[in-house]
N, C-alpha and C positions, 0 to 999 in steps of 0.2 A: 460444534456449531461455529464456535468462533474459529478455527480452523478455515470451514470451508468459505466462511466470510474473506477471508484472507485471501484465498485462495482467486476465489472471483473479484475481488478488489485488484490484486496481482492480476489476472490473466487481461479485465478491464485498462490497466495502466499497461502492460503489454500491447495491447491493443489499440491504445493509443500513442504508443512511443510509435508504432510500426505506421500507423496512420501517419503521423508528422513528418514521420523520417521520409515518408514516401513523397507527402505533400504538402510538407512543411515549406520551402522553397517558394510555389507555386501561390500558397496563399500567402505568404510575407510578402511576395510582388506583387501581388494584386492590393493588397494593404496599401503599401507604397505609393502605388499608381492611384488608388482612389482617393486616399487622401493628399496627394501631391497636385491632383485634377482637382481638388478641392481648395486649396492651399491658393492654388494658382486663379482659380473664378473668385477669390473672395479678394487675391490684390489687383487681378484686372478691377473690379470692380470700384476698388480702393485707388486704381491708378485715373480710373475715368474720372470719378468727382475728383479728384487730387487735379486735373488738366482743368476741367470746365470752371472750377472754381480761381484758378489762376489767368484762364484766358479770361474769363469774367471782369476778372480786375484790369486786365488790360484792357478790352473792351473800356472799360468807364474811364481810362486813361485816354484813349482814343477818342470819346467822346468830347472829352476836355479839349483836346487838341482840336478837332472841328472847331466846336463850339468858338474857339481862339483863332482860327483861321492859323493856326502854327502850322506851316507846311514842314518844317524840318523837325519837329517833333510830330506829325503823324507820318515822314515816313519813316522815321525811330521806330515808332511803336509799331507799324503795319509789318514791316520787316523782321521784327521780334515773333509777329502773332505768325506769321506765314514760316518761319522757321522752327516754332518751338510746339506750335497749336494748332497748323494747318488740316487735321479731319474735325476740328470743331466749328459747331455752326458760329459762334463768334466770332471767329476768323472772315469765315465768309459775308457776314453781318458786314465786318470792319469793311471789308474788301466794298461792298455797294457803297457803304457810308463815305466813303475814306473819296471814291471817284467822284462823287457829286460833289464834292468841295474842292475838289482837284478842276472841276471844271468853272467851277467857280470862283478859282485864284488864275484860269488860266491857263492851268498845267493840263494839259490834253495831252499829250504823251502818256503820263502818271494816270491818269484819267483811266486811257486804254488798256496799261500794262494792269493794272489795279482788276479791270472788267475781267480781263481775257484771264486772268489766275484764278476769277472766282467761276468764267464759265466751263475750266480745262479742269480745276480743281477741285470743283464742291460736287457731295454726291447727295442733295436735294434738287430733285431736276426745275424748282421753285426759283432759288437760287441762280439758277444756271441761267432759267428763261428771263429773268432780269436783268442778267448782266447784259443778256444778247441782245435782249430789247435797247439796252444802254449803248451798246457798241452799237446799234446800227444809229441810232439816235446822231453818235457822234458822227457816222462818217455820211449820215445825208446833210450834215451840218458842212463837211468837208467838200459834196458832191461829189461822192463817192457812191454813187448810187447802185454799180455792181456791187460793190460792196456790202451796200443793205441791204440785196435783195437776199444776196449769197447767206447772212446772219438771220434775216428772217425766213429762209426756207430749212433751215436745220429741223428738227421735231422739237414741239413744243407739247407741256402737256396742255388737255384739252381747256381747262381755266381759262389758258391764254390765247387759245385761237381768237377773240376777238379784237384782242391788242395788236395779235401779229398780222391779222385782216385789217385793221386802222391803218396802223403804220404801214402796210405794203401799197397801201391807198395815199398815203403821204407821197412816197416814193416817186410810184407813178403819176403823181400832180405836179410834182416838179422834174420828173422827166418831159412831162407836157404830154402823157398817153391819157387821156379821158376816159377813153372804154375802159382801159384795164383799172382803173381807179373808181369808177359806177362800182364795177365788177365788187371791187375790197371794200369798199366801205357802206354794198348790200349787205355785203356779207358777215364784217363787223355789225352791222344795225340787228340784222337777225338773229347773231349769236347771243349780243349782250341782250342781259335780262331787261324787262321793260320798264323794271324803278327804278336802272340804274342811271346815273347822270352822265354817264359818259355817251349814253347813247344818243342823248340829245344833241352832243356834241358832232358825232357823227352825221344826225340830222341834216344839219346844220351844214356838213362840208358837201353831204349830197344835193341841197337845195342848189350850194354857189354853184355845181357844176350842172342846174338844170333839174335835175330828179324832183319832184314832188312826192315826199313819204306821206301820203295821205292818210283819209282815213281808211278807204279802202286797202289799201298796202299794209296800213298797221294790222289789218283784220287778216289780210294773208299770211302777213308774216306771223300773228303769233298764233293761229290756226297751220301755219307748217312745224311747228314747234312740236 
């Protein structure tokens, strides 16, 4: 009995040597590769908070520097963030941040270099539609007004159509078109919501050029909704 116990224990270990031998190989690579795919998702993951938690700090560094009106220590730090951190939303944070104070010391060049990195470079298309709203801001500032048209006819997501209907209404009030200005700032009035405040604002710029948003209007407009 113990014999053939042996026997088959033997021919079972034979058949397992013949088994490895064949596909021993085959499953050591795959071993490898699963855990080396494993190995690899747990330091991407270790590498992402390792980045966000470092731009973060520059971020707060960056703030500082606003906050101080320090133009040569935020372009220290923006330059740091866009070279070391640039797919993080931080970055792009800094990038809006960093322009409005650049416009505010004056710096309109920095201003625009700042804008156009956050709207060629950031892949929040949130992001993007602010800088562009910013860029055209500055160059109807410049009267540049091809120029605004050009940034606000890009795609924007749908949130923003009623910012990029305002300001295309802006545009054309200082190109001195009246129709095409009625036109954007119906259109702004319609999109935005009817508690928000900026619509009043709009109101507001439809009355100076003549329009009455009445009551009757308000009842069309939020019955085409």
């Amino acid at each position: 009995m113990a014999n053939q116990l042996d026997l088959e224990e033997q021919e079972q270990l034979d058949q397992i040597k013949h088994f490895w031998k064949q596909y021993g190989n085959a499953i050591t690579w795959a071993l490898i590769v699963v855990l080396g795919a494993f190995a690899s998702w747990n330091f991407y993951h270790y590498w992402q908070r390792s980045q966000a938690q470092q731009a973060a700090a520059l971020f707060d560094e960056m703030d500082r520097a606003v906050q101080a009106a320090d133009a040569a220590r935020m372009d220290r730090v923006f330059s740091d963030m866009k070279d070391k951190f640039s797919s993080t939303a931080y970055a792009q944070q800094a990038g809006l941040l960093v322009a409005r104070q650049y416009i505010n010391l004056d710096k309109t060049d920095a201003a625009k270099s700042a804008l156009v990195w956050v709207a060629e470079k950031s892949a929040d298309p949130g992001y993007q539609a602010l800088a562009r709203l910013r860029l055209a801001a500055i160059a109807m500032e410049s009267k540049k007004f091809d120029e605004a048209l050009s940034l606000l006819n890009n795609a924007y997501p749908a949130s923003f159509e009623a910012l990029v209907a305002d300001r295309k209404g802006d545009v054309f009030v200082l190109q001195g078109d009246k129709a095409k200005a009625v036109v954007e700032y119906d259109k702004a009035y319609r999109l935005f919501d009817s508690r928000a405040e900026y619509r009043r604002l709009v109101e507001v710029k439809l009355n100076a050029l003549g329009v009455d948003v009445g009551p009757q209007a308000k009842v069309a407009s939020a019955a085409g909704k």
